[in-house]
N, C-alpha and C positions, 0 to 999 in steps of 0.2 A: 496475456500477462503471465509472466513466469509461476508467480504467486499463486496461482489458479492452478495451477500444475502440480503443485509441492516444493516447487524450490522458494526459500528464502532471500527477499532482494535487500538493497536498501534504496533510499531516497533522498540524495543527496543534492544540496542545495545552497545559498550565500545566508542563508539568513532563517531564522527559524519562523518567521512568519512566510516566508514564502515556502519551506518543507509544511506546516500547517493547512496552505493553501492547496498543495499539490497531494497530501492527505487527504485532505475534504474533495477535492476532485477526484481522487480516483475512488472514495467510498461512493459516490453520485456514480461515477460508472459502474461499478459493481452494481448497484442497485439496479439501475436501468437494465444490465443485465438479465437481473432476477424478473423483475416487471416481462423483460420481452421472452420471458422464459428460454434465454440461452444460460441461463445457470441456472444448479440450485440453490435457495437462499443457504441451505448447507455449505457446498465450496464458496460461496462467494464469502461468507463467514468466518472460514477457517481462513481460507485467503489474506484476510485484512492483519491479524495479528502477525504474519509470514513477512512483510514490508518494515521494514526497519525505517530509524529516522536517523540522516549524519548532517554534520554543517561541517566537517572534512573528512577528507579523503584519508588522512591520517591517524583517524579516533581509532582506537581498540576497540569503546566501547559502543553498545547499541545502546539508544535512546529509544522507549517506546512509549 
């Protein structure tokens, strides 16, 4: 994932319950991450805030 790296993404989606879902999923990978100790709960941490949330490809602004 970019995020784990340092770059800033976002996650774009039709609807804000499905960006909510696809949020909660990728915090459950992250974690399982941390569990299988290929991260630390450190990056996997800083990671999460780095994931933006859009419901278009148009918006200016980020949603967190």
């Amino acid at each position: 994932m970019c995020a784990v790296t340092g770059y800033d993404v976002f996650l774009l989606d039709i609807s804000q319950d499905a960006v909510d879902r696809g949020m909660s999923t990728l915090r459950k990978n992250l974690d399982r991450q941390v569990a299988k100790q290929t991260l630390t709960q450190q990056i996997a941490d800083d990671a999460y805030p780095r994931i933006g949330q859009r419901l278009s490809v148009h918006s200016n602004s980020i949603n967190l």
